[in-house]
N, C-alpha and C positions, 0 to 999 in steps of 0.2 A: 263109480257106479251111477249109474241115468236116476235117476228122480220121477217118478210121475207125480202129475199134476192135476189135481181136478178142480175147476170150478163148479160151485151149488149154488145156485141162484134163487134166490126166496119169492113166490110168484108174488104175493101179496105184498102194496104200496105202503109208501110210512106215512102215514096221515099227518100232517105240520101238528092238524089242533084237534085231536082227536079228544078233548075233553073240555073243550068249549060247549058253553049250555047252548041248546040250539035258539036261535035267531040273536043272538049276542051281538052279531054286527048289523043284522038287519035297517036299523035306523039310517048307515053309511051308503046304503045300498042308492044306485040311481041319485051320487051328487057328484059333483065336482072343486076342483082349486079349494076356495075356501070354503065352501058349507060341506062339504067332505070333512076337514079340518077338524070344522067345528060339531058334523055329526060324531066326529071319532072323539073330542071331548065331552060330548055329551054321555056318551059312554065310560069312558075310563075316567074322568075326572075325579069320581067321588070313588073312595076306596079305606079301606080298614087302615088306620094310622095305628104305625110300631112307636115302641119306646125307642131309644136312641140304645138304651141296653140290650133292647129285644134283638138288637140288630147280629147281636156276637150268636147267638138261639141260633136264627135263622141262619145264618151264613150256612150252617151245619147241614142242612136241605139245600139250599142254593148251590152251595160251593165246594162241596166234594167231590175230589177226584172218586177214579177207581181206587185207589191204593190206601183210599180214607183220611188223607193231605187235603190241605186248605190248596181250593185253586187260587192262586197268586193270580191277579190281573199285566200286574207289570214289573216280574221277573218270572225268570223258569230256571233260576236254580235252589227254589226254597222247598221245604220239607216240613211246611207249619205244623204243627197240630193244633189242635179245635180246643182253646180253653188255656192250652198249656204256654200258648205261643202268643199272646196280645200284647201287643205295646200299652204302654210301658216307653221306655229307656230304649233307645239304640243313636248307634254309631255306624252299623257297616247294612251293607245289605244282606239279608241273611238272621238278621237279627230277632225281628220281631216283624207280623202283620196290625195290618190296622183297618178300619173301617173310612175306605176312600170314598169320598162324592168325587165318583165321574165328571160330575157337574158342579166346580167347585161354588159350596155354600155359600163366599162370598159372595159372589154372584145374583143369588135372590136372597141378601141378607139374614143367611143364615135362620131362614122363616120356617113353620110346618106351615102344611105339612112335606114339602117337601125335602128339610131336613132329614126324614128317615125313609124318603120312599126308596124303595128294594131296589129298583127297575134302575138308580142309579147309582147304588152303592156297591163296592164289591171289595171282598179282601184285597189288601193290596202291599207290597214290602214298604215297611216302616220308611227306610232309607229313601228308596225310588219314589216313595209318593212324597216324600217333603221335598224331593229335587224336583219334580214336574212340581208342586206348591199349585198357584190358579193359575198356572198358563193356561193356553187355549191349544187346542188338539192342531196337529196341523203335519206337514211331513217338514224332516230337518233338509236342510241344506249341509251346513259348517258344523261340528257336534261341537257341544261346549261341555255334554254331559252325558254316556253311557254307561246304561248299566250292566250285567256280567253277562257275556255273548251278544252283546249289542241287540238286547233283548228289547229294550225302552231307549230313548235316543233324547236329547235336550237341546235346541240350539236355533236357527234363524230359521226362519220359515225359507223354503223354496215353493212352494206353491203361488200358486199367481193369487194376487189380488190383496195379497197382505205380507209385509215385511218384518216383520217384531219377533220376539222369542216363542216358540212353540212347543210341546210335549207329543213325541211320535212313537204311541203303542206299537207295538208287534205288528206285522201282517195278519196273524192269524186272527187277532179280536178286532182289526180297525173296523171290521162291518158290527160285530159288537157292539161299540162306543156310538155307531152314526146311528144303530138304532136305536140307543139311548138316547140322542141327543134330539132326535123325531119326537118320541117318546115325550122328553120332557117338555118341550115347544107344545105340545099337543094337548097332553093329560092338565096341565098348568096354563092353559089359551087366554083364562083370564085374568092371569096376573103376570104373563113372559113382559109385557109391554114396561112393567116400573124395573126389570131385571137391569144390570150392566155386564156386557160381558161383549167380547172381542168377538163373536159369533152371531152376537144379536144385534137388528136395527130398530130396536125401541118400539115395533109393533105386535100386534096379535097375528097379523099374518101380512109379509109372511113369517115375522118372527126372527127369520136367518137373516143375516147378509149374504150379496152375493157369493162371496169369496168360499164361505162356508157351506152352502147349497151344495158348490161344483164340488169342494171337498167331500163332505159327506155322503153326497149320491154317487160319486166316484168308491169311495170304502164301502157302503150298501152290495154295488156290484162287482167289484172286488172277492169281495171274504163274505161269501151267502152267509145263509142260517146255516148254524150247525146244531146238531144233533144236543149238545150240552145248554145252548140256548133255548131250545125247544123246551129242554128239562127245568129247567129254572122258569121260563114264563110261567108253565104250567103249575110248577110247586108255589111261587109266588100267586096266583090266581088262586090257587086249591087251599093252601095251608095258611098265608099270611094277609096280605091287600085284597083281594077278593076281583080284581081286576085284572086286563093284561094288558101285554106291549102287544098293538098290535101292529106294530111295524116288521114284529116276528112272524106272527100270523099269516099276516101281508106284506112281506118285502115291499111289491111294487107299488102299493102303498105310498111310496116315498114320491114316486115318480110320477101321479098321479095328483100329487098336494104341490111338488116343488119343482117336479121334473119336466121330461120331454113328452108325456101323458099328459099337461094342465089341459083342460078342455075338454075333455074326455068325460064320459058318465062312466064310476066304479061300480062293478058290483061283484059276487062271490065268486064269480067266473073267470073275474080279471088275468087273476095272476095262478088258477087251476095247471095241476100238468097235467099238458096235452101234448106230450110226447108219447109215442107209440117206443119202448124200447125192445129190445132183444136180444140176445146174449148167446153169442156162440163163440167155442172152443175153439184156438186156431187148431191146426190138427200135427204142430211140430211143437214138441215139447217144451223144448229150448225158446221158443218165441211164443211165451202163451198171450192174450189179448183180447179183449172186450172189443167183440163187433157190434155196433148199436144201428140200430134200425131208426131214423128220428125225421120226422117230415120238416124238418129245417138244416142248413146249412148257419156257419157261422157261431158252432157251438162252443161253450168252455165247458173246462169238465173240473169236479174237485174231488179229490179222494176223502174220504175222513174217516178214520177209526170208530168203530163204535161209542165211544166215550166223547167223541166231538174234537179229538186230536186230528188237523188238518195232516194229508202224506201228503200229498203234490197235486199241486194243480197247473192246467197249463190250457191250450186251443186244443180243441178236436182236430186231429188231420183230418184231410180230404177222403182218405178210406173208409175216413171213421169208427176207427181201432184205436183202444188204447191200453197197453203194454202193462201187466201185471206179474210176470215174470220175479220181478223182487217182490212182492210183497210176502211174508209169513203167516203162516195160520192163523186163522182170524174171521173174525166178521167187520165187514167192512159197507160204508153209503157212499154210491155214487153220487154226485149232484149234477144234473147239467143244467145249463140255463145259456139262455140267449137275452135281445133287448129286453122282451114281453114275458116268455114262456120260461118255465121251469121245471123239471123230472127228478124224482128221487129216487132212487131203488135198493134195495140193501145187495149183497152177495158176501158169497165165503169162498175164501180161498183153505183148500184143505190138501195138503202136500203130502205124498206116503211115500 
């Protein structure tokens, strides 16, 4: 029996920051390379410090799935619960979560405040976080260490510019982790410089080393913002620190301090979508498909479940159609984005 298929398209854009106070970023507005930087630390820098307790509270806003489960940063076969599930004691992965510095504490000796700031902590499996330990982010080569579905990865660096042992997140959050790590270079500008760490070159700017620029602004453009990120800046801003990452806010941000943008004057318009999109039904059922209207070529496109679960992503064909056919009931956000520009838009798939 045939199926029909209808897509709903919701006219109405998702706003990134739609609970930012107004003129928040104002100060950033018309600088560039470093005094950009440094106007974005002038902003975030100072912000509500947690207890190191407060931290298990919070996750509880942060880090809820839909299903009411602790999101796990680096595994996707745990089922924590909030309270009931804290290390403690383990042996296997599966066991117990904990409260990971993305940014391992050794690293700025274990100092506030950014031992408890939110922006880089996140539950994470007991087991898998003691086997990443403080390596430094990077893609594996050789594995020396996976975890269950080769979910998290431990092993030599292949990426250019550094040889040594590395810890390689998921796909889905490595954009995640590089906005944390803007983040922490930025909000921290004037103490990154007495830091050690295999990602850092002993300065305030630019902070990174090479090797780690190309890595990170590589995972930025990669794995956009999702949807779940958005959620947590904002709860982090609203409920706990009183601040945000604005590398969420502003992606291109990144590209603009580190990237192929230095030189440039930022302002609120930088990184705005200025895509024209639109959405027609192919008209054979069997092949149904997202025709987008976009005054650019050279588009990527990301699917992502309302809760910020990545479905697929890939290049826009030349027709600039993309195939929706398998997805199931639901609401779902587009993402497209090129070098500069970026589009979001929600839609539903609704099957009868």
């Amino acid at each position: 029996m045939k199926k029909n298929l209808t897509l709903l398209f919701l006219a109405s854009a998702l706003f990134l920051s739609a609970q930012i106070s107004t003129g928040y970023y104002s100060p950033a507005e018309g600088k560039t390379d470093v005094a950009l930087k440094t106007a974005l630390f002038s902003i975030v820098g100072s912000h509500t410090e947690l207890s190191y307790a407060g931290l298990w509270t919070a996750f509880q806003t942060t880090d809820k799935r839909a299903d009411g489960k602790v999101w796990d940063i680096y595994s996707n076969i745990t089922n924590y619960t909030f309270g009931a599930n804290q290390c403690g004691n383990y042996s296997l992965e599966g066991d117990c979560y904990n409260r990971e510095h993305s940014f391992p504490k050794s690293w700025f000796n274990d100092a506030t405040p950014m031992y408890t700031d939110l922006f880089h902590l996140y539950p994470s499996d007991g087991k898998v976080n003691g086997m990443r330990g403080n390596f430094p982010f990077g893609e594996v080569g050789s594995a020396t260490y996976q975890s269950a579905n080769s979910y998290s990865k431990l092993g030599s660096c292949s990426f250019p510019g550094y040889t040594g042992t590395v810890f390689e997140p998921n796909d889905e959050l490595k954009g995640d982790l590089a906005r944390t790590y803007f983040y922490m270079v930025t909000a921290y500008e004037d103490r990154v410089s007495g830091w050690s760490s295999e990602h850092l070159d002993g300065s305030s700017y630019p902070a990174l080393n090479a090797w780690s620029v190309a890595l990170l602004l590589k995972w930025n453009a990669q794995d956009p913002v999702s949807q779940k990120e958005i959620d947590r800046n904002n709860a982090i801003y609203t409920n706990f620190q009183h601040n945000r990452n604005p590398f969420i806010d502003h992606p291109e941000l990144s590209e603009y301090i580190w990237g192929n943008k230095k030189g440039h004057v930022w302002n609120l318009q930088s990184g705005i979508d200025d895509f024209k999109m639109e959405f027609l039904l192919s008209p054979n059922p069997a092949i149904i498909a997202l025709t987008i209207t976009a005054d650019e070529d050279n588009l990527k496109y990301t699917i992502y479940s309302i809760n910020g679960q990545q479905i697929r992503s890939g290049n826009l064909s030349k027709d600039k159609t993309i195939s929706v056919k398998d997805l199931d009931n639901g609401m779902y956000l587009l993402y497209l984005n090129s070098e500069y520009k970026k589009g979001i838009q929600k839609f539903i798939v609704k099957k009868k």
